[in-house]
MIGUTI-207698 format. One line per 4 residues: number of its first residue (from 0); for each residue x, y negated, z of N, C-alpha, C. Coordinates in nm, 3 decimals. Example, Ala and Ser with C-alpha at 12.3 -4.5 7.8 and 13.67 -1.06 7.14 Angstrom:
// MIGUTI-207698
0	1.319 0.569 0.780 1.230 0.450 0.780 1.320 0.330 0.780 ~ 1.285 0.225 0.708 1.367 0.106 0.714 1.290 -0.003 0.787
***
This chain:
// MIGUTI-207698
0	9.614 -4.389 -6.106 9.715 -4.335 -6.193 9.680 -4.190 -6.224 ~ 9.687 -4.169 -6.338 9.628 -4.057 -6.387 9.761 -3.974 -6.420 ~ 9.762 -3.830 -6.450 9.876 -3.713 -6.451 9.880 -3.658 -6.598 ~ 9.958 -3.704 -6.712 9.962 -3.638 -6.791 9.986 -3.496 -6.850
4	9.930 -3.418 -6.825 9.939 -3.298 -6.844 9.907 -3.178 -6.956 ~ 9.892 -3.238 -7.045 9.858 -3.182 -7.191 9.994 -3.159 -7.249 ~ 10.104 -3.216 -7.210 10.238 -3.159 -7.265 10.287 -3.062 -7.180 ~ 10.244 -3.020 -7.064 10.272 -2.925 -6.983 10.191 -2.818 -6.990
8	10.078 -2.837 -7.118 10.031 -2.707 -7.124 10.065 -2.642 -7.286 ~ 10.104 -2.744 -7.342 10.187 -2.730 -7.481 10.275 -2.655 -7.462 ~ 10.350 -2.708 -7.388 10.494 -2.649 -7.362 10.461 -2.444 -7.271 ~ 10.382 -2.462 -7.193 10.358 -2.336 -7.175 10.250 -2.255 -7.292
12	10.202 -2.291 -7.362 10.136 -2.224 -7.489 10.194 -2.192 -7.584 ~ 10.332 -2.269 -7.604 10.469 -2.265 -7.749 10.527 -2.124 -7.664 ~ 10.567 -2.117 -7.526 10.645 -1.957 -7.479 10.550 -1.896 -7.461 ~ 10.403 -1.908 -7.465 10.355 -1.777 -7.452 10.330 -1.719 -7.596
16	10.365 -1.862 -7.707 10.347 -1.794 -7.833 10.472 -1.734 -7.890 ~ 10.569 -1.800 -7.818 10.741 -1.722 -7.859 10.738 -1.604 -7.826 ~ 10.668 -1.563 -7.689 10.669 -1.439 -7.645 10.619 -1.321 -7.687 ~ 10.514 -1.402 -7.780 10.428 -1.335 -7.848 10.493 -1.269 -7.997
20	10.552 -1.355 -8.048 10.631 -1.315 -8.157 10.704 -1.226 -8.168 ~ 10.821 -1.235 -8.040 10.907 -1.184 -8.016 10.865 -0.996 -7.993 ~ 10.754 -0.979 -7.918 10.703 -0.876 -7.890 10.669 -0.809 -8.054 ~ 10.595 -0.869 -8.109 10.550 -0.874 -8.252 10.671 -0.809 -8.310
24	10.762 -0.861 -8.332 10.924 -0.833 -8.394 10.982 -0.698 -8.349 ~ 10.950 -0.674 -8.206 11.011 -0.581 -8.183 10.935 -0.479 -8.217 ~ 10.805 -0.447 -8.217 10.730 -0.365 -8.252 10.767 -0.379 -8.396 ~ 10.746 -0.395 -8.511 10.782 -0.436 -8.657 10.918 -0.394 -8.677
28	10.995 -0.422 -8.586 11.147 -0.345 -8.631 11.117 -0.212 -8.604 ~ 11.105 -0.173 -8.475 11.053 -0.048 -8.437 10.981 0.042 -8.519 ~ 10.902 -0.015 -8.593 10.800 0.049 -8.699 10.895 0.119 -8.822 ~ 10.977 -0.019 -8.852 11.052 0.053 -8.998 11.163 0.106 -8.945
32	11.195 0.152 -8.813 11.331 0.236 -8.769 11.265 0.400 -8.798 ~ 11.143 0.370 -8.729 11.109 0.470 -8.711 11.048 0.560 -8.856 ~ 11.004 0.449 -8.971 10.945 0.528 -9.094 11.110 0.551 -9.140 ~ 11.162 0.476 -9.130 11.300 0.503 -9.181 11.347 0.641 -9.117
36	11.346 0.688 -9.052 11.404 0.818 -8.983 11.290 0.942 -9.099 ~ 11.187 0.882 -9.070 11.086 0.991 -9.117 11.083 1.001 -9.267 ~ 11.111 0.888 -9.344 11.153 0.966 -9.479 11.216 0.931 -9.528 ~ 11.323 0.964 -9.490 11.459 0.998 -9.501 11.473 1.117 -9.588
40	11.540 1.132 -9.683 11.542 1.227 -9.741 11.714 1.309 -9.750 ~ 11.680 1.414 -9.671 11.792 1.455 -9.602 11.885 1.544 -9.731 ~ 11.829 1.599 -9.841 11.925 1.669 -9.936 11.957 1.558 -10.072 ~ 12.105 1.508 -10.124 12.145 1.413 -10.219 12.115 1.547 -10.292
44	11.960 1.528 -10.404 11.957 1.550 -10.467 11.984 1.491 -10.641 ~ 12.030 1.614 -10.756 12.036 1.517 -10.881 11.923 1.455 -10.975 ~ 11.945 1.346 -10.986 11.833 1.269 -11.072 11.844 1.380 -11.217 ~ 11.737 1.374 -11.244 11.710 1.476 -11.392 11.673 1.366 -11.470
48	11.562 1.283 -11.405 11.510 1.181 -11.544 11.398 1.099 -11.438 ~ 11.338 0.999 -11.503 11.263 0.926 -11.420 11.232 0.950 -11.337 ~ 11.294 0.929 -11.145 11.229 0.968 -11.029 11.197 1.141 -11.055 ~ 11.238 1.222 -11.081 11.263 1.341 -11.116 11.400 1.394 -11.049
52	11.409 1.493 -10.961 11.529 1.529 -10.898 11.515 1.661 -10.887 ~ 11.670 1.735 -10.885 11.685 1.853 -10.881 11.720 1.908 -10.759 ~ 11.748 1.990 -10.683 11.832 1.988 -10.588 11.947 2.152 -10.612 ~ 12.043 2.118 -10.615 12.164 2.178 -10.653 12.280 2.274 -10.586
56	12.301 2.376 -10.592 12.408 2.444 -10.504 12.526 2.334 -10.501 ~ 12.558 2.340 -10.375 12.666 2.261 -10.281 12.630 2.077 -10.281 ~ 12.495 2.057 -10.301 12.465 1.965 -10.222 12.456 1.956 -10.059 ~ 12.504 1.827 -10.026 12.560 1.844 -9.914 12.473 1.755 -9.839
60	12.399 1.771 -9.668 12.311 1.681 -9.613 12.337 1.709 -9.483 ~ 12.268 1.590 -9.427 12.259 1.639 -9.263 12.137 1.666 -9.210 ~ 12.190 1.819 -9.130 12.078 1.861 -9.030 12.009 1.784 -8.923 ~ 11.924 1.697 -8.898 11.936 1.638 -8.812 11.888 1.716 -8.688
64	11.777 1.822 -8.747 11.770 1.912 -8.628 11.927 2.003 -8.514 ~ 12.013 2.026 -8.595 12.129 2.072 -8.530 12.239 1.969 -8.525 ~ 12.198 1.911 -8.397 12.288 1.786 -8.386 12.356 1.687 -8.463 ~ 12.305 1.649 -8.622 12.320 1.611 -8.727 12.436 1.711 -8.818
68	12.441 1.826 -8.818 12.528 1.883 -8.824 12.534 1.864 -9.018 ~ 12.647 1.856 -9.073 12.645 1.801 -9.227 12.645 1.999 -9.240 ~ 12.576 2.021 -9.369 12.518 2.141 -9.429 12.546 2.119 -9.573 ~ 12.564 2.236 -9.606 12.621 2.280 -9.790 12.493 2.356 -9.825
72	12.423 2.355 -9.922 12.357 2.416 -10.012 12.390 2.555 -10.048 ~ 12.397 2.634 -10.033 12.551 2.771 -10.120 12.448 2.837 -10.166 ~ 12.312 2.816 -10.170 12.208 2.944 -10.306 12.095 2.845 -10.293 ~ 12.045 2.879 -10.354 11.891 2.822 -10.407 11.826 2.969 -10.507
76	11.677 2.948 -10.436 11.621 3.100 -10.422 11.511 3.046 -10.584 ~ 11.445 3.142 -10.635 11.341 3.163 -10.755 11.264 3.063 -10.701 ~ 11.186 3.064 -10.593 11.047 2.975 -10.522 11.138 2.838 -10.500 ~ 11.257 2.814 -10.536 11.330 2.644 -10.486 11.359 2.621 -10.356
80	11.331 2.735 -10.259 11.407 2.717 -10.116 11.556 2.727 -10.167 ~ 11.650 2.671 -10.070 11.732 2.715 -10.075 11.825 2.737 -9.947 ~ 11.948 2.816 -9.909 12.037 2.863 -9.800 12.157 2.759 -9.745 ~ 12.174 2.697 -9.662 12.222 2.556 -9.623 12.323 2.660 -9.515
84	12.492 2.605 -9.542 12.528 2.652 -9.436 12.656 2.543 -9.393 ~ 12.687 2.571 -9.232 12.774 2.434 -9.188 12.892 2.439 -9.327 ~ 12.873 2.297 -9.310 13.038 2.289 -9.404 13.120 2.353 -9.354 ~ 13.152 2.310 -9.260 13.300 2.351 -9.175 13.305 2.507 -9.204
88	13.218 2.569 -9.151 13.214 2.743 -9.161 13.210 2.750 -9.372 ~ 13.161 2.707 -9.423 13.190 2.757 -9.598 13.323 2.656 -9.636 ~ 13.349 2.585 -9.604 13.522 2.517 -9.610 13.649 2.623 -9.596 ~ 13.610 2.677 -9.442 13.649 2.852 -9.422 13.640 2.912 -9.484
92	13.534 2.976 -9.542 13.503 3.045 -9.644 13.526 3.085 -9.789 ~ 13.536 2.919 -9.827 13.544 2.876 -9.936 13.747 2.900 -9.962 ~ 13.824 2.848 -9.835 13.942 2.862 -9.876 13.974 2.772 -9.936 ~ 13.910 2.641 -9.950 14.009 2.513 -10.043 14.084 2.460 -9.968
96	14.061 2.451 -9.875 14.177 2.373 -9.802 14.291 2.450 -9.705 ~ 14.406 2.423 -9.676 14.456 2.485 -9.587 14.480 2.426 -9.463 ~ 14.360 2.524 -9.380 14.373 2.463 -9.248 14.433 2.527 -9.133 ~ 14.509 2.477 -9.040 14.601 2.484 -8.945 14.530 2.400 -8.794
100	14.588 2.508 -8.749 14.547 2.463 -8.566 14.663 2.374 -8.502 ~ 14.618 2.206 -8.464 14.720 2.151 -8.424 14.737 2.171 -8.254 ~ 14.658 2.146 -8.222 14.607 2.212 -8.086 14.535 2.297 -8.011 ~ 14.605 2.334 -7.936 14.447 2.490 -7.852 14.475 2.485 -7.722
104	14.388 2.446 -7.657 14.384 2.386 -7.521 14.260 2.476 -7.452 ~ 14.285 2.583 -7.403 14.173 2.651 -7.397 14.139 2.631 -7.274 ~ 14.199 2.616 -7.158 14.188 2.551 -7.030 14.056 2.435 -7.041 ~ 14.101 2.334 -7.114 14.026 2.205 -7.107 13.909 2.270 -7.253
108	13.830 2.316 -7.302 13.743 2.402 -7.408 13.780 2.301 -7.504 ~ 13.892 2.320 -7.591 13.901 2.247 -7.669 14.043 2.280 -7.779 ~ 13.963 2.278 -7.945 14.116 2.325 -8.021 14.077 2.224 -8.128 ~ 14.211 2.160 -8.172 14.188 2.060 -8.269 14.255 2.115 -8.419
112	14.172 2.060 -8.522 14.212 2.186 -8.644 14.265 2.040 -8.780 ~ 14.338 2.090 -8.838 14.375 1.992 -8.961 14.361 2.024 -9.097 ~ 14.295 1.973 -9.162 14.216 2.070 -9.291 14.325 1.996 -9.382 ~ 14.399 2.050 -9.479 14.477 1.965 -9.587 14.409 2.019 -9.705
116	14.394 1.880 -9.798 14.362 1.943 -9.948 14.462 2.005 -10.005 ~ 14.387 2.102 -10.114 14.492 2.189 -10.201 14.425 2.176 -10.286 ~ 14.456 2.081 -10.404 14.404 2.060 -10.530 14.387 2.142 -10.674 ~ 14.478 2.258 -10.643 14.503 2.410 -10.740 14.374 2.472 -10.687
120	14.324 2.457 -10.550 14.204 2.564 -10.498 14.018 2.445 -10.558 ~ 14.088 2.389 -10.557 13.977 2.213 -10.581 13.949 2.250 -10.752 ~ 14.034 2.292 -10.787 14.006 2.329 -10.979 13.946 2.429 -11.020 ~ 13.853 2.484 -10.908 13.731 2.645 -10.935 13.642 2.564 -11.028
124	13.582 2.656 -11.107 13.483 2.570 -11.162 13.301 2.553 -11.110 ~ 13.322 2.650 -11.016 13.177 2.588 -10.914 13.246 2.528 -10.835 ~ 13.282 2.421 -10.823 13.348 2.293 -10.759 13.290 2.162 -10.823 ~ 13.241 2.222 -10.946 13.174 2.077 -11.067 13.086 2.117 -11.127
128	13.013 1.997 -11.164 12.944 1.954 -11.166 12.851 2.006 -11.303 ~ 12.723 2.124 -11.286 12.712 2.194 -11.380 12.548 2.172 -11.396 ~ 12.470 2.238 -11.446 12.286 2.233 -11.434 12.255 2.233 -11.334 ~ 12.285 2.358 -11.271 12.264 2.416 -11.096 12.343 2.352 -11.004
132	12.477 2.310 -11.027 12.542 2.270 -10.906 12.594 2.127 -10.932 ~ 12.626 2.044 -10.807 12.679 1.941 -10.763 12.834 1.943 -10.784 ~ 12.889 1.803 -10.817 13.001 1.815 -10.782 13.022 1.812 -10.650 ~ 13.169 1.794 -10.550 13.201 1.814 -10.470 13.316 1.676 -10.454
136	13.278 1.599 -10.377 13.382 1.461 -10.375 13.473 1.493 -10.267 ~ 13.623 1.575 -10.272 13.673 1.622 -10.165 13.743 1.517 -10.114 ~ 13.785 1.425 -10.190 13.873 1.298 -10.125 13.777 1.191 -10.013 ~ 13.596 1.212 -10.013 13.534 1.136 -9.904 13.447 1.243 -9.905
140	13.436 1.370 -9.878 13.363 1.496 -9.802 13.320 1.477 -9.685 ~ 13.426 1.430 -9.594 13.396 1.399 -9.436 13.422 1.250 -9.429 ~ 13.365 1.194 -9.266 13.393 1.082 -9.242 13.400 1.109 -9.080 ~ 13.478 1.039 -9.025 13.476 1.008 -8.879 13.316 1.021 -8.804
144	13.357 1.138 -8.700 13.236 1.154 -8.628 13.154 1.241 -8.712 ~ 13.150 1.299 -8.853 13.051 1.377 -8.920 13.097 1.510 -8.781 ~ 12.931 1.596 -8.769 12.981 1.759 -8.722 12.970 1.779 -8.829 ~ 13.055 1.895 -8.843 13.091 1.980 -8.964 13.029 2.129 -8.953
148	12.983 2.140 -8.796 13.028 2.297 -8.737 12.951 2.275 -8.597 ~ 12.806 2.391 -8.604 12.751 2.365 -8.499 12.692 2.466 -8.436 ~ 12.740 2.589 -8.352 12.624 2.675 -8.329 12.613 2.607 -8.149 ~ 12.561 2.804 -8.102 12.523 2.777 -7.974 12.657 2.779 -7.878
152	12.739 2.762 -7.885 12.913 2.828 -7.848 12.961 2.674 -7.854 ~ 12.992 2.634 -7.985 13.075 2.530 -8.024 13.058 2.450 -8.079 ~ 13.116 2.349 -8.133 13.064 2.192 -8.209 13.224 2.182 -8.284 ~ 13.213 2.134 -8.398 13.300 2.099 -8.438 13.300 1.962 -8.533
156	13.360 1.888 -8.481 13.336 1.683 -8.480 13.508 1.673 -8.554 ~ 13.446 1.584 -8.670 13.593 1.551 -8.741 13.637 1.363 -8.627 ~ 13.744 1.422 -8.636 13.811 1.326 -8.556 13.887 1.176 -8.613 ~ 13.951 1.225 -8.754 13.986 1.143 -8.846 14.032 1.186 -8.989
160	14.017 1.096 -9.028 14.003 1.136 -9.230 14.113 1.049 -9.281 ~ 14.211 1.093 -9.333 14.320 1.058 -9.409 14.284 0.969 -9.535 ~ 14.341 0.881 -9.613 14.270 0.855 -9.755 14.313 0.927 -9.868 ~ 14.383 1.080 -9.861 14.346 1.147 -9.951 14.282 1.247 -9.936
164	14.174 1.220 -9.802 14.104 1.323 -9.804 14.120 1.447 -9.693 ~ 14.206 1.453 -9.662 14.270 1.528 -9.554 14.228 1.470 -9.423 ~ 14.209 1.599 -9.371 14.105 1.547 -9.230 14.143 1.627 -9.073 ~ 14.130 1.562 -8.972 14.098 1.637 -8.877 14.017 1.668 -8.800
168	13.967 1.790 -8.704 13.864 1.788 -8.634 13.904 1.836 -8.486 ~ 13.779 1.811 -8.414 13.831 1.924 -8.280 13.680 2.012 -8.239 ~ 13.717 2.107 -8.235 13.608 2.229 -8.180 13.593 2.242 -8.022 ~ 13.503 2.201 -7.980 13.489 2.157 -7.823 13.385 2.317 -7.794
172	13.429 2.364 -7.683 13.351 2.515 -7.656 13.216 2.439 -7.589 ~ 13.080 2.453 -7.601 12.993 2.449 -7.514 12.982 2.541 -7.405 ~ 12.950 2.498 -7.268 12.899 2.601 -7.147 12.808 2.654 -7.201 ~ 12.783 2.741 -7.125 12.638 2.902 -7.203 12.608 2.872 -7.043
176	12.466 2.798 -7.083 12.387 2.821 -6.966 12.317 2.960 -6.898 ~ 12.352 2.976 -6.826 12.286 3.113 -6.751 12.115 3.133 -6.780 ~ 12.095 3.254 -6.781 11.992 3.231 -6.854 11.925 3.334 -6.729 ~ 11.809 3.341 -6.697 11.699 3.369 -6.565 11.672 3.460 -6.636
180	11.702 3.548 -6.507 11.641 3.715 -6.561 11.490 3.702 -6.524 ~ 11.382 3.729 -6.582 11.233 3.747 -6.579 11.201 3.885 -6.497 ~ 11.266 4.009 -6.527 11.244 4.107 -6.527 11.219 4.106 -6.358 ~ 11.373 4.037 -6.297 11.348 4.034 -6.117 11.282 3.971 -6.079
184	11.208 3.870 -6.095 11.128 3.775 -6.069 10.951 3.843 -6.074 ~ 10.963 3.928 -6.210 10.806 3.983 -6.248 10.857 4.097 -6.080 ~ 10.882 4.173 -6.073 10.953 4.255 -5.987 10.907 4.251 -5.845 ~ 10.947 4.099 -5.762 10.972 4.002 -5.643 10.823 3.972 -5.652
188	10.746 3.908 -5.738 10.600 3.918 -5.746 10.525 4.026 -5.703 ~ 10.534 4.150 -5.733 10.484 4.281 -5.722 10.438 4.271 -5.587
***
């Protein structure tokens, strides 16, 4: 009596080829996550004309270097650089909205802020949409979880967005890591 065994090596050649695939796949997704991150094109610039784009005061993008922090356009220089600053801080600035502190919890590092639209301040006319500048979509500006507001101190994370636009956030204090004096150390060496 003889041992059939050619389906027992089928059957282990089909999972070492599933396995194989599967590995295959993950590498291949992996591939386009990763070109996907890399060109990405981080400023909504305006189309001018065929694949032709401008890029515009108060276009709005995310930093991904500063914790994805969303960034405003507010100049564009002769050479086409241009000056990107947190929303949240030119929102301030800017004065369109009126915002109010609902909470300040300074104990626990933490103040939560409520931005309301004011549609009389929304009717500037660098607000629209001109050669140089972008419009400004204030009714979906933010979304849940955008930072708005990012230095070395603080973060400021919208918490929730109303549907007319009206939003809240909370400004969480970062710890300030202690920073190593060199000077005693070069010193202690001596």
């Amino acid at each position: 009596m003889y041992a059939d065994y050619s389906s027992s090596i089928n059957v282990e050649e089909k999972r070492n080829e599933g396995k194989s695939m599967i590995k295959k796949e993950k590498i291949v997704i992996t591939i386009v996550l990763v070109a996907s991150c890399i060109t990405a094109t981080p400023v909504a610039a305006k189309n001018v004309e065929n694949n032709t784009y401008q890029i515009c005061r108060n276009d709005i993008f995310i930093d991904w270097y500063q914790l994805n922090c969303k960034k405003i356009i507010s100049e564009i220089k002769d050479d086409g650089c241009y000056i990107a600053v947190n929303l949240g801080d030119w929102l301030k600035e800017q004065d369109i909205y009126d915002i109010s502190v609902t909470e300040d919890n300074e104990s626990e590092g933490y103040k939560k802020m409520y931005y309301e639209r004011n549609p009389e301040k929304e009717e500037k006319d660098e607000f629209y949409d001109t050669d140089d500048t972008a419009y400004i979509p204030f009714e979906r500006l933010v979304y849940e979880g955008d930072v708005i507001s990012y230095t070395d101190s603080s973060i400021e994370t919208v918490t929730e967005v109303e549907e007319n636009g009206d939003f809240y956030t909370k400004i969480t204090s970062m710890p300030k890591l202690p920073l190593k004096d060199m000077d005693s150390d070069i010193a202690l060496d001596e």
